[in-house]
C-alpha positions as CSV (number, residue, x, y, z in Angstrom):
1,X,18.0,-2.7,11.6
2,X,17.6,-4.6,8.5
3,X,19.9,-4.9,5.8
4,X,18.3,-4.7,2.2
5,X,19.9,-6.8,0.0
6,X,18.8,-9.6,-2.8
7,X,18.8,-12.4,0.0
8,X,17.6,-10.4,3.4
9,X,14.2,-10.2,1.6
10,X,11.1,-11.7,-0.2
11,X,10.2,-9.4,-2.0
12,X,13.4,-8.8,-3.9
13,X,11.8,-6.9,-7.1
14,X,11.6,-4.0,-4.6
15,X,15.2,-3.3,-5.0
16,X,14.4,-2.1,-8.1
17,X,16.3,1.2,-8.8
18,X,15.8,4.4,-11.2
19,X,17.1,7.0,-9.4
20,X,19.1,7.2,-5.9
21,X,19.0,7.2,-3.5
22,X,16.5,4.3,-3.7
23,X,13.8,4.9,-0.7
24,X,11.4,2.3,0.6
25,X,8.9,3.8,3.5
26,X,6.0,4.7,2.2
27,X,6.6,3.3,-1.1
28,X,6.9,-0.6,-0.8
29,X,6.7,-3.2,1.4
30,X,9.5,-5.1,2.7
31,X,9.3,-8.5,4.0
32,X,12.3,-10.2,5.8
33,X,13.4,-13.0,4.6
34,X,14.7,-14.3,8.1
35,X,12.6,-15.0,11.2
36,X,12.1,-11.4,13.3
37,X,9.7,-12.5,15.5
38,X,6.2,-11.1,16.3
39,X,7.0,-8.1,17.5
40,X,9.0,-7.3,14.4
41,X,6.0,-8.4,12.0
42,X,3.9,-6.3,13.7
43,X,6.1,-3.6,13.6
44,X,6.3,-3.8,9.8
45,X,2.6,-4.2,9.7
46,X,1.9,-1.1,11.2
47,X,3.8,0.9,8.2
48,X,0.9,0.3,6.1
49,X,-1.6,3.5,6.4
50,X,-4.5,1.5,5.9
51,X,-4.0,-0.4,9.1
52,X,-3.2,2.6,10.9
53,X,-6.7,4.4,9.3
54,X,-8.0,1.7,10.9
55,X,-7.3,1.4,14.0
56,X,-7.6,5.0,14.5
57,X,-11.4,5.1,13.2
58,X,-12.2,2.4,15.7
59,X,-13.8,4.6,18.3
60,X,-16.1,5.9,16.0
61,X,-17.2,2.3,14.9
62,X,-17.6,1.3,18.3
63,X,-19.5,4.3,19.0
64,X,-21.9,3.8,15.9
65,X,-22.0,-0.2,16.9
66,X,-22.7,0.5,20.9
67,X,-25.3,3.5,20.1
68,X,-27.5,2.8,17.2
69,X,-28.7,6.7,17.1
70,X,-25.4,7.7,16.1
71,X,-24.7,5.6,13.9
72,X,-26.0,7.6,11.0
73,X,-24.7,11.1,11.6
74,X,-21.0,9.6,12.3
75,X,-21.3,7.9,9.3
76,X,-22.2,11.3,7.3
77,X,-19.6,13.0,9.0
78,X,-16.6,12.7,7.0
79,X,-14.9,15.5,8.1
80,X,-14.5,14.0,11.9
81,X,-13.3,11.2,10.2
82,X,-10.5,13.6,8.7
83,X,-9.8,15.4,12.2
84,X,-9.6,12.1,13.7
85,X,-7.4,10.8,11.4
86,X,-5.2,13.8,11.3
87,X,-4.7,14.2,14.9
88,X,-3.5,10.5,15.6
89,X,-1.2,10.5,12.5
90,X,0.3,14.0,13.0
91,X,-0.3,15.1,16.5
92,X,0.2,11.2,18.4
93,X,2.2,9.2,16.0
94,X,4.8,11.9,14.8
95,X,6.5,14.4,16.6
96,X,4.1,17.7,16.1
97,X,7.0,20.3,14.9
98,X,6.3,22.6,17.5
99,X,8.1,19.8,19.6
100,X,10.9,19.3,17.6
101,X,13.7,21.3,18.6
102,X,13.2,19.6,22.3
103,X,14.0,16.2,21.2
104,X,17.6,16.8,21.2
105,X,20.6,19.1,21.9
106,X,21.4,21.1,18.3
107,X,25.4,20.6,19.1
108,X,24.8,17.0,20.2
109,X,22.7,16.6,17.2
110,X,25.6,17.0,14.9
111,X,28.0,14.8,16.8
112,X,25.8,11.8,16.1
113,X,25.3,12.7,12.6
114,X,29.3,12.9,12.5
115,X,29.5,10.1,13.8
116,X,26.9,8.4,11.4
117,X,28.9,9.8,8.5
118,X,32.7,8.4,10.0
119,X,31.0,4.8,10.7
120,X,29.3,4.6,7.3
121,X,32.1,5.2,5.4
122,X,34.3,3.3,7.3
123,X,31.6,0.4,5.9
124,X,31.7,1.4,3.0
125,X,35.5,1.9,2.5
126,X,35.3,-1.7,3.9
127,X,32.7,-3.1,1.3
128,X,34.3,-1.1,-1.6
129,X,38.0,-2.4,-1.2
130,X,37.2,-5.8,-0.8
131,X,35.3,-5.7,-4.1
132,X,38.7,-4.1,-5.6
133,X,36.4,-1.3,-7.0
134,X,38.9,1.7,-8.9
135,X,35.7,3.5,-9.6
136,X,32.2,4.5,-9.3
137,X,30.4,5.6,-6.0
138,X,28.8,3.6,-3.3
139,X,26.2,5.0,-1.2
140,X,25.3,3.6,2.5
141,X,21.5,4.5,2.5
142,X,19.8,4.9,6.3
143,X,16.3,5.2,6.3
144,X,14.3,5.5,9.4
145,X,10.1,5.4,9.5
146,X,9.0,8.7,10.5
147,X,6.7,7.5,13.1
148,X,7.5,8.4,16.5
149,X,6.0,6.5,19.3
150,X,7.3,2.8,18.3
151,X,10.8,1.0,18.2
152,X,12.7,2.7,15.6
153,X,12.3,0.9,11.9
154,X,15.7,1.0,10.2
155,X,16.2,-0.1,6.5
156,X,20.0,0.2,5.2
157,X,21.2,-0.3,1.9
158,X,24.2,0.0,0.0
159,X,23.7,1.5,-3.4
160,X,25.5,1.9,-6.4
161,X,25.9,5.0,-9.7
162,X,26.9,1.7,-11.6
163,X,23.5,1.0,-13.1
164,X,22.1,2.4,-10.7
165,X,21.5,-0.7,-8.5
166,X,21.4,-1.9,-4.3
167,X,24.3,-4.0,-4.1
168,X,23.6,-7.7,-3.9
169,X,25.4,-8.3,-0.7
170,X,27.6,-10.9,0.4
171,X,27.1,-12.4,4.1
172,X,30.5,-11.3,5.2
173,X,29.8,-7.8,3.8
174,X,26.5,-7.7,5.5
175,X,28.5,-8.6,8.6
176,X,30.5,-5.5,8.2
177,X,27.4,-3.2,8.0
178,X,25.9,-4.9,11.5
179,X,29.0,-4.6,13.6
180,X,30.2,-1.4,11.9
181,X,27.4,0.9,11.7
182,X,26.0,1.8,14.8
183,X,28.9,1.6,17.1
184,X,28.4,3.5,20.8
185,X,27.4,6.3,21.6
186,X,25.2,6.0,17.8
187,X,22.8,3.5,17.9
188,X,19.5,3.1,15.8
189,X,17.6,5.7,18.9
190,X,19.5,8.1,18.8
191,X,19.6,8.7,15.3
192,X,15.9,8.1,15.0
193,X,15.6,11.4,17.9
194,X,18.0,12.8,15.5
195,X,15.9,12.5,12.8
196,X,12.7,13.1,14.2
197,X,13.9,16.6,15.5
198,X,14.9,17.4,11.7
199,X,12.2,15.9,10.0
200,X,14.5,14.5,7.8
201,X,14.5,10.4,7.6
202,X,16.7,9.4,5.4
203,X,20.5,9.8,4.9
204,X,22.6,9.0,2.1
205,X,26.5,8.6,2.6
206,X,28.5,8.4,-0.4
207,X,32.0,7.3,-1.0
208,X,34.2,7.2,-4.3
209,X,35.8,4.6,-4.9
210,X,38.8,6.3,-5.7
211,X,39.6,7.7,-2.5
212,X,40.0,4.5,-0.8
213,X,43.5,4.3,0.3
214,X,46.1,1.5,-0.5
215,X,46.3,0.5,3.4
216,X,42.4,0.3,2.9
217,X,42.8,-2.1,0.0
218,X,45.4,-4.1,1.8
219,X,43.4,-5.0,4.9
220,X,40.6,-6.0,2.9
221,X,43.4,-8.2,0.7
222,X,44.1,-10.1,4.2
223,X,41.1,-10.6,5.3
């Protein structure tokens, strides 16, 4: 999971909002500020379609490289390209939808979506009370990549109706988000099978500020 906030990244003119829900995959880049390791560049790096066009067209250079002959009708034979490139990204790297509905248990399915909704506004209440907001809306933004057959890739972001604008966010509220979020039995997996059997990748929880409760805005006054 990474947190989207002014200092998380360094490419902070992403955050950039006009309407929300502000979504990122497939739109912008986003490169962590803080170490993540190789395996977490590379994860990153393999968002970008052109890299994955790539990759996936290697047979056919190799064939065109290791047999001279064929070179010339591979290269004149755009619509293979097109199959080829269709089949990895839809049929290999996403779940094909005929293959959906077996991901996951409808009923069990909604339980971790539940749960995502309780846990993410329990954040948020947490967030919005310490900032002594009376008003507005905050929204806890999930997003997940769509592609299927790697470690889940999980943006959040808290965004905001005031402006509209993604919360510059403090390291104790960042905290909150990491150890309140994805609490057992939701973690960053299960939501992404979730997800994948919907076809749906991003989810927006809102809270108004207004329905915070005093005992709400008394913890957060002790803490």
């Amino acid at each position: 999971m990474l947190i989207l906030t002014h200092d998380t990244i360094r490419n902070p003119a992403i955050l950039q909002v006009r309407q929300l829900p502000r979504k990122f995959f497939g739109r912008v880049t986003v490169w962590p500020r803080h170490p993540v390791g190789l395996g977490g560049r590379l994860r990153i790096v393999i968002e970008f379609q052109w890299v994955r066009y790539s990759l996936s067209l290697l047979p056919l250079i190799g064939i065109g490289l290791n047999w001279n002959s064929l070179a010339l009708p591979l290269a004149q034979a755009p619509i293979l390209m097109l199959v080829l490139l269709w089949f990895v990204e839809m049929r290999l790297l996403r779940v094909p939808a005929n293959k959906r509905a077996q991901l996951i248990d409808a009923a069990e399915a909604e339980r971790g979506l539940d749960l995502l909704r309780v846990q993410a506004r329990a954040v948020l209440t947490r967030i919005a009370a310490g900032r002594k907001m009376r008003s507005g809306a905050l929204h806890l933004v999930v997003e997940q990549s769509e592609l299927g057959v790697f470690a889940p890739l999980t943006y959040v972001s808290v965004q905001s109706d005031e402006g509209p604008e993604v919360l510059r966010l403090t390291q104790a509220e960042q905290q909150i988000i990491a150890e309140g979020l994805f609490q057992e039995p939701l973690s960053e997996a299960l939501l992404h099978r979730i997800n994948q059997s919907q076809n749906i990748f991003l989810r927006d929880i809102t809270l108004e500020a207004k329905g915070i409760s005093a005992h709400a805005r008394l913890a957060a006054a002790l803490a």
